[in-house]
C-alpha positions, 0 to 999 in steps of 0.5 A: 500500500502507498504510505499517504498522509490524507489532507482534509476529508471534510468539505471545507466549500459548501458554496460556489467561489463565484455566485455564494450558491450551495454547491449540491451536484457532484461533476466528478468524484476521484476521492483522495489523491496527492498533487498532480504536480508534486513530485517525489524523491522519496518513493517510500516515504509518505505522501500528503494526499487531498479529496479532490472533488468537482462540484458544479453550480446550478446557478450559474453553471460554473465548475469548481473543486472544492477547497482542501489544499491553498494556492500557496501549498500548490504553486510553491517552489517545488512545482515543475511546470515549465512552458518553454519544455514544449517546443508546442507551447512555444511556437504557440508563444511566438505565433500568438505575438506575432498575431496580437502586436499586429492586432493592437499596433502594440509599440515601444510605447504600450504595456504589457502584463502577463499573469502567470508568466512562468518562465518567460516563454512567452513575454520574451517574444516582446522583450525581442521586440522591445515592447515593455512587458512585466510577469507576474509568477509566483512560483520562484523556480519558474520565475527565476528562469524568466529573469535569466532571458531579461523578463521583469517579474515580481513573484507573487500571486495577482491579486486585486491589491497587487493591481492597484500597485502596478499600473495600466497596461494596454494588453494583459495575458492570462494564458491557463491561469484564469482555471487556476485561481481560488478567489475568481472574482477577486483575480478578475476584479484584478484584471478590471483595475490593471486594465488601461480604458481602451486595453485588451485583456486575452485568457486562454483555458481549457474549454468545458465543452471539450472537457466533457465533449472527450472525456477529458477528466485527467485535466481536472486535477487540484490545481485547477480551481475551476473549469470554464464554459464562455457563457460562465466567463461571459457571466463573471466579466459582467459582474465585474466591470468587463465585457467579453468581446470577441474569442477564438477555438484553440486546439492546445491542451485539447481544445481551448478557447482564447478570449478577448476583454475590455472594460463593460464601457468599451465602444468595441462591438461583440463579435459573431463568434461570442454569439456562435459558441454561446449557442454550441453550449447552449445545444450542448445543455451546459445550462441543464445539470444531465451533461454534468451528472452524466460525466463520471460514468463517462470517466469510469469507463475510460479508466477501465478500459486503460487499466484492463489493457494494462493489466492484460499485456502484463500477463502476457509478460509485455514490458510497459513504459510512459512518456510525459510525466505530466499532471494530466497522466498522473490524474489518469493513473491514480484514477485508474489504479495504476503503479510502478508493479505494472508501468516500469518507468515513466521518460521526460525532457524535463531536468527538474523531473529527471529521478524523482517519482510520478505523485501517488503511482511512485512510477520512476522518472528517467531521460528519454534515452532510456527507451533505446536502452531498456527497449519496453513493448508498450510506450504509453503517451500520458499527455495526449495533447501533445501526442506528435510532439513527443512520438517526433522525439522519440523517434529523434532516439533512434529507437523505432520498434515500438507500440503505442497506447493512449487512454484518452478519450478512450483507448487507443492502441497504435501497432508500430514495431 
């Protein structure tokens, strides 16, 4: 058995972090689980696990975790998120600056805010271009990277006060941020007080509609505080000062949407597409509780059907390995009821990740080059997000004889070697 130290089994939220409503209705239920982004040194030293339960609103629609671990205890400085590990997210970096400084006629002359800046794979596209541009991060490992490429940036989390002490800015980012911060109306508040008169604010997150569309329930995982429909976004903009007025379908983490802001006063019309994915919701009921309720079931058939096929190889004596060590893989393992007794080891890019151990499976984490040494039957793909990205890297190995798994959606199951 996993040594564990469990965290907080009440409920400590009776009511919605944004409209005060009693949350009644369970969206999805993983019981207690450790931090998806807590790695371990110490495979046989106990781990601090939480409940992790999603509620969702019947007043206003939102989904939200409720409140068992702070903010603080998640984004400390043992967290290993780095953006600028995906040669994806980074092209999606470049390709958004270029796209948004055409779009705003941004100058030497304007400002730009990014919340949650992690190492500055974003903000020293406009460094490049010497547009002014301020970080706020408030994890310390990831923020130091970002000084070390000339990105100002204060490390703290963003709150409405801190707003009132840095200025207005004529572009503010927020690229998957806004899912997680605990107080939402203060974060966007925030935004309001921080926002020039005529600025634009752009959030990028992952898209409910997706999420429930894919079955995607490894992207739930405590970090994320909630989970955003645009009619939800619409909603908490109004409430507080902003409006939404335009926003785009993006493919990163499965499917996201970018959305552009300003203030509730701006003379910008709203655009067609705001009124076009409002109605796909709408269609899809994200107004009625069915879609919601019927979620888990979808989720227990997917972590079935992963752990059978595990399990099944196994026996036939297969030699099974992972790729990714991301918070996403490591929600679907420990839903699943997967461990280090039936996937060997897990490969990263990442220096940080590199011999420690997944939270909970205690799967170990190795480089990439291991795949050639150690030659396992099965490579199963945890971040299926970005799939092609890391099958073109290990190819780059040299290594070529080997069967792919993805769990999600559902299982798929590629024959290579």
């Amino acid at each position: 058995m996993i040594p564990s130290l469990s965290i907080g089994r009440g409920i400590h939220r009776s009511e919605c972090r944004h409209c005060k409503q009693e949350l009644k209705h369970v969206f999805m239920d993983f019981g207690t689980t450790p931090l998806s982004n807590a790695y371990i040194t110490d495979p046989a030293a106990p781990e601090k696990t939480y409940p992790l339960r999603v509620m969702v609103c019947h007043s206003c629609w939102l989904v939200q975790t409720e409140d068992h671990v702070q903010a603080k205890e998640i984004f400390n400085n043992a967290y290993a998120y780095f953006s600028s590990m995906s040669a994806g997210f980074l092209k999606h970096a470049r390709t958004y600056t270029d796209m948004i400084v055409q779009r705003l006629a941004l100058t030497e002359k304007s400002s730009v805010l990014e919340i949650a800046s992690n190492d500055g794979y974003l903000l020293k596209n406009f460094v490049e271009r010497n547009i002014p541009c301020l970080g706020i991060e408030p994890t310390e490992s990831t923020a130091k990277e970002a000084l070390k490429l000339q990105v100002p940036t204060v490390c703290e989390f963003f709150t409405e006060a801190l707003a009132k002490r840095i200025g207005k800015h004529d572009l503010i980012i927020g690229n998957n941020v806004y899912a997680h911060v605990p107080d939402i109306n203060d974060f966007t508040n925030g935004l309001r007080e921080a926002l020039a008169p005529d600025g634009t604010i752009t959030l990028e997150f992952p898209h409910l509609l997706e999420i429930i569309e894919h079955t995607q329930f490894d992207t739930l995982y405590h970090e994320h505080f909630s989970y955003l429909s645009l009619s939800v976004v619409c909603g908490i903009f109004a409430k507080n000062g902003l409006r939404v007025f335009d926003v785009e379908q993006l493919t990163v983490h499965g499917g996201s949407i970018r959305v552009y802001g300003c203030h509730h006063a701006d003379v910008r019309e709203t655009s067609y597409n705001v009124y076009r994915i409002l109605v796909q919701e709408w269609l899809k009921g994200m107004d009625r509780l069915p879609v919601y309720e019927n979620f888990q079931t979808k989720a227990d058939v997917a972590a079935y059907m992963f752990r059978r096929f595990i399990l099944l190889e196994k026996r036939l004596g297969k030699k099974i390995a992972a790729i990714g060590a991301a918070a996403k893989g490591n929600t679907l393992l420990n839903y699943a009821g997967i461990d280090r007794t039936m996937i060997d080891f897990v490969c990263d890019n990442t220096p940080y990740k590199i011999g420690k151990y997944l939270p909970g499976s205690r799967i170990p984490i190795v480089g990439i080059e291991a795949l050639a040494h150690e030659q396992p039957d099965w490579l199963v793909v945890l971040p299926w997000n970005v799939a092609d990205e890391i099958i073109d890297a290990v190819r780059k190995t040299g290594w070529k004889k080997y069967n792919v798994a993805v769990a999600i959606p559902q299982l798929k199951l590629y024959m290579r070697g």
